[in-house]
VEXDREN-2710 file (C-alpha; in Angstrom, 1 decimal):
% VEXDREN-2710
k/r/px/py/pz
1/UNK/67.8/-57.0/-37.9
2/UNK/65.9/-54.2/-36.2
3/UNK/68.2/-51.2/-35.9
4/UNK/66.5/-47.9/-34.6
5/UNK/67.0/-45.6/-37.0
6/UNK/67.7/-47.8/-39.8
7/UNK/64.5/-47.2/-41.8
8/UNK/64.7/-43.3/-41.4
9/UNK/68.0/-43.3/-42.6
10/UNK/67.3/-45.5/-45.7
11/UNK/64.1/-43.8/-46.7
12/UNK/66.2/-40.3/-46.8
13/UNK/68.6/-41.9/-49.6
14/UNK/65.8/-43.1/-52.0
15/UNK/62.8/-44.0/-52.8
16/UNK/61.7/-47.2/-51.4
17/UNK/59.2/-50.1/-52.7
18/UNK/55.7/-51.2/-50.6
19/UNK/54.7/-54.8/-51.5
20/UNK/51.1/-55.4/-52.5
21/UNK/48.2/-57.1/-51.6
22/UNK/48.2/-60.2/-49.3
23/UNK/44.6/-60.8/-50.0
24/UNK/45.1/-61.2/-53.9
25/UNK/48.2/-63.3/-53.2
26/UNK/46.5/-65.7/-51.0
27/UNK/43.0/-65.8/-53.5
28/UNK/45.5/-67.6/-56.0
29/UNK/45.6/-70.7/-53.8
30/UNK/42.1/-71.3/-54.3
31/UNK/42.1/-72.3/-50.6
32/UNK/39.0/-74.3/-48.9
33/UNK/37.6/-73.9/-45.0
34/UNK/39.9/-76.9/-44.3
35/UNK/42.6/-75.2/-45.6
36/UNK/41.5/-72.1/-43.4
37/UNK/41.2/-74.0/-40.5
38/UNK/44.2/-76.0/-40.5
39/UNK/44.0/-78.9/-37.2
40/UNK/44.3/-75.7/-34.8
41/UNK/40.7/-74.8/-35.7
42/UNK/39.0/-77.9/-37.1
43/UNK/36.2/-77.7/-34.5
44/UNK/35.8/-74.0/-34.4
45/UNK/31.8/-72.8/-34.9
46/UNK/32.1/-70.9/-37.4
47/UNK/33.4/-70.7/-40.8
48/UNK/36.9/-68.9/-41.2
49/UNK/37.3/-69.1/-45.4
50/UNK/37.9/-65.7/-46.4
51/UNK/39.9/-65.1/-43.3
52/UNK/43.1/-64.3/-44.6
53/UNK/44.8/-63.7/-41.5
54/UNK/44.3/-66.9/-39.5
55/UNK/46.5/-68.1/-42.5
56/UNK/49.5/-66.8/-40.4
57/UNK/48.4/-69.7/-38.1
58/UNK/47.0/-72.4/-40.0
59/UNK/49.4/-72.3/-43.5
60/UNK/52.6/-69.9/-41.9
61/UNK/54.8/-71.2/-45.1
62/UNK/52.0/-70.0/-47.1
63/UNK/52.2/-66.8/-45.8
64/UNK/56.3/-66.8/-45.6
65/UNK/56.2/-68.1/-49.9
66/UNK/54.2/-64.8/-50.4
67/UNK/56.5/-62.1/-48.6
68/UNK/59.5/-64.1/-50.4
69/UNK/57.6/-63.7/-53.6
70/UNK/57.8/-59.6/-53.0
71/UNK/61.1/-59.3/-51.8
72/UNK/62.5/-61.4/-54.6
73/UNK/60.3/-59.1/-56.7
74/UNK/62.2/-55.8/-55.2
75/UNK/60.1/-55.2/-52.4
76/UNK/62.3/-53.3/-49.2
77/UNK/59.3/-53.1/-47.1
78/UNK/57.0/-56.5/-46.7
79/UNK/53.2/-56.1/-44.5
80/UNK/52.3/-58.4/-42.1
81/UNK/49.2/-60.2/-43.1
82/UNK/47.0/-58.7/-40.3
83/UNK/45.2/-56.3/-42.0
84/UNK/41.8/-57.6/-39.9
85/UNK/43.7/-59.0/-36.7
86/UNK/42.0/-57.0/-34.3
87/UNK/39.6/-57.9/-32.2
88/UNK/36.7/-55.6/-33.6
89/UNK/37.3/-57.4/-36.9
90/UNK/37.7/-60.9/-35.6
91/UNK/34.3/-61.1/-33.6
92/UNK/32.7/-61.7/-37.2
93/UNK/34.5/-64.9/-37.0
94/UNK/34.5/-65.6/-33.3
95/UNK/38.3/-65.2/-33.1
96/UNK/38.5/-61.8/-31.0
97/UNK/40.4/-63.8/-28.3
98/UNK/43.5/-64.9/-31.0
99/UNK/44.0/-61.6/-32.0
100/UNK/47.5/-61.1/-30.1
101/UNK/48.6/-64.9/-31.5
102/UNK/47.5/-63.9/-35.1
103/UNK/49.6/-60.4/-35.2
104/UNK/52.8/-61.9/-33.1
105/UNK/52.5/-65.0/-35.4
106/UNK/51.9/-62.8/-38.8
107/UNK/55.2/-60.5/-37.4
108/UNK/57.3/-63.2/-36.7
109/UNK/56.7/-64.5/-40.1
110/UNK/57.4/-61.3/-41.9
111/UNK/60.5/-60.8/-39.9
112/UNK/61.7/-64.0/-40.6
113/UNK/61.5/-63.2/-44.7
114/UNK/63.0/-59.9/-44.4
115/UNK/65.8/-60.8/-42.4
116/UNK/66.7/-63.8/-44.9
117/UNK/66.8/-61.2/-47.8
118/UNK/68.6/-58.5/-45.3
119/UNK/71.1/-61.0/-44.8
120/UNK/71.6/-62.1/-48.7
121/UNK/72.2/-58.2/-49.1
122/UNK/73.5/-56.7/-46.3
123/UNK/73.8/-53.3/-48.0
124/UNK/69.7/-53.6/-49.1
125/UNK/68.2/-54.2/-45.6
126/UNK/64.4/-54.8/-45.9
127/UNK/61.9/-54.2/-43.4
128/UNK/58.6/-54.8/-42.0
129/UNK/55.5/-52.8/-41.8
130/UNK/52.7/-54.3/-38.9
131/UNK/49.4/-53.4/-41.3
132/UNK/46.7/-52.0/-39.5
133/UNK/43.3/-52.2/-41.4
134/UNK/39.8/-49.8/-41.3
135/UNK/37.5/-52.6/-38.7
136/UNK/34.6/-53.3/-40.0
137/UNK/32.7/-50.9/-38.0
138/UNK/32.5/-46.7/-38.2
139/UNK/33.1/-44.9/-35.0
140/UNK/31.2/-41.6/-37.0
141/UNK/28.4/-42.7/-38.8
142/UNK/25.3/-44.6/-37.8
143/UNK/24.3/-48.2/-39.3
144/UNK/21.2/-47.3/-38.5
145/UNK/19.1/-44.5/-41.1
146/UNK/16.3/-44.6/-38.3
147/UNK/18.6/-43.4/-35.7
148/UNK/21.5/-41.2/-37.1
149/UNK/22.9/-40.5/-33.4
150/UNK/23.9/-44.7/-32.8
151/UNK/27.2/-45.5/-32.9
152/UNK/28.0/-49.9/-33.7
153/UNK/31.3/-48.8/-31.7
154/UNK/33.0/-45.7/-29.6
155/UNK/36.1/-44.7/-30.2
156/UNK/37.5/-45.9/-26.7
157/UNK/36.7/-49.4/-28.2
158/UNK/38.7/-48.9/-31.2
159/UNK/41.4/-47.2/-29.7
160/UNK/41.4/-50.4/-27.6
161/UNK/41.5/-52.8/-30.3
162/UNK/44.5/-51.5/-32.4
163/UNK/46.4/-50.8/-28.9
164/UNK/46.1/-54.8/-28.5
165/UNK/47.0/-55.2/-32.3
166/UNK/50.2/-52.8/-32.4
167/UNK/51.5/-54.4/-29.1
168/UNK/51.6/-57.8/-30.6
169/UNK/52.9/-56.9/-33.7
170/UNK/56.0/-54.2/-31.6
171/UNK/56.7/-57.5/-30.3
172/UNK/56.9/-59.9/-33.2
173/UNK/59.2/-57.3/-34.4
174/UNK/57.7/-54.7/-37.0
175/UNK/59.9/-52.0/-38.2
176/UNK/57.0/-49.5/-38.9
177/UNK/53.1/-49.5/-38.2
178/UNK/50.8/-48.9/-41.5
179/UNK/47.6/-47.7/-40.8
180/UNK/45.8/-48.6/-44.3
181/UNK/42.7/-48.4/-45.9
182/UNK/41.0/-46.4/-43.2
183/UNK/37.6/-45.4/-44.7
184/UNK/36.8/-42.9/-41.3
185/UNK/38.9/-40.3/-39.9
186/UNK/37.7/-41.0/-36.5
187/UNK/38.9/-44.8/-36.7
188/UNK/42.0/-43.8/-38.1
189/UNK/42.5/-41.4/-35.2
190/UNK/41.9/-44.4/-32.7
191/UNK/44.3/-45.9/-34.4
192/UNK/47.2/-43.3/-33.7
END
C-alpha cells in the first residue's frame, strides 16, 4: 500500500486505533528456547527465550496470527515486533549482528497483515508503525553510584543503533516510526 500522505490524511478525519502489546500476545504461547530458536539458531551460545523479536525469524506466522488478531480486533495501525531490535539491546543476547534481518523481517511481516486487511477494505487502509524501544542502557545516568560521571553508552552510540534499526524497518516498509517507552530523554533524542 504505502501512499505518502495517506496516514496524515486519515489521521485528520478521525481518531485512529494503536494495537497493543506484542510481548503479552506472544507470553500466551507459552513458548520454550526451542521454540525461540527455531533451526536458524539451534547452535547459537546463548539463550534467546524471552527474546520476543527473533520470533520475527524463528515463528514469522506466529508473529503474522498476532497482528491479524489486532486488525480483526479494529486496529488501523499494527507495531512491528522490534521493540529491542537494535543492536544495543541485542548484545544481551549476542545477536547485535541480526539486528537489520530482525527489523526488515518484523516489517515485512507487518506489512504483509495490513495490506491483507487494506485490501479486504479498501476504504479502511491500515498501516504500520516500525516500534522503536528505550535500549537497555541510559545515555544520562550512571550504572555506577561510585562514579556518577560513567556513562554504559554515549549518545553517538545510540544515535547509531536506532539509525541501523529505522533503516531496516524504512525498508521493510513502515508507514510511521514509534519511538515507545523511552525511559530517558537523552535516548529518546538519539533516537530522533
Amino acid at each position: 500500500m504505502r501512499q505518502p500522505g495517506l496516514l496524515e490524511s486519515f489521521l485528520r478525519e478521525r481518531i485512529v486505533i494503536l494495537d497493543g502489546a506484542m510481548g503479552t500476545m506472544v507470553q500466551r504461547y507459552c513458548l520454550d528456547e526451542a521454540a525461540y530458536r527455531g533451526p536458524a539458531f539451534a547452535g547459537h551460545p546463548r539463550d534467546l527465550r524471552g527474546n520476543h523479536d527473533v520470533l520475527s525469524l524463528t515463528q514469522p506466522d506466529l508473529i503474522g496470527a498476532i497482528h491479524r488478531e489486532y486488525l480483526a480486533a479494529g486496529a488501523d495501525i499494527i507495531e512491528t515486533n522490534t521493540f529491542s531490535s537494535n543492536a544495543v539491546s541485542m548484545a544481551d543476547y549476542g545477536l547485535e549482528h541480526m539486528v537489520r534481518d530482525l527489523n526488515l523481517a518484523a516489517a515485512r511481516i507487518a506489512r504483509k497483515a495490513a495490506d491483507e486487511f487494506s485490501s479486504r477494505d479498501p476504504a479502511r487502509p491500515r498501516f504500520v508503525a516500525g516500534a522503536m524501544g528505550p535500549t537497555n542502557k541510559t545515555a544520562s545516568l550512571s550504572p555506577d553510584v561510585a562514579n556518577p560521571g560513567y556513562r554504559a553508552i554515549t549518545f553517538r552510540a545510540l544515535a547509531a543503533a536506532y539509525y541501523e534499526q529505522v533503516r531496516a524497518l524504512a525498508e521493510g516498509g513502515v508507514d510511521v516510526i514509534l519511538v515507545e517507552t523511552v525511559f530517558d530523554t537523552l535516548n529518546a533524542k538519539a533516537a530522533l
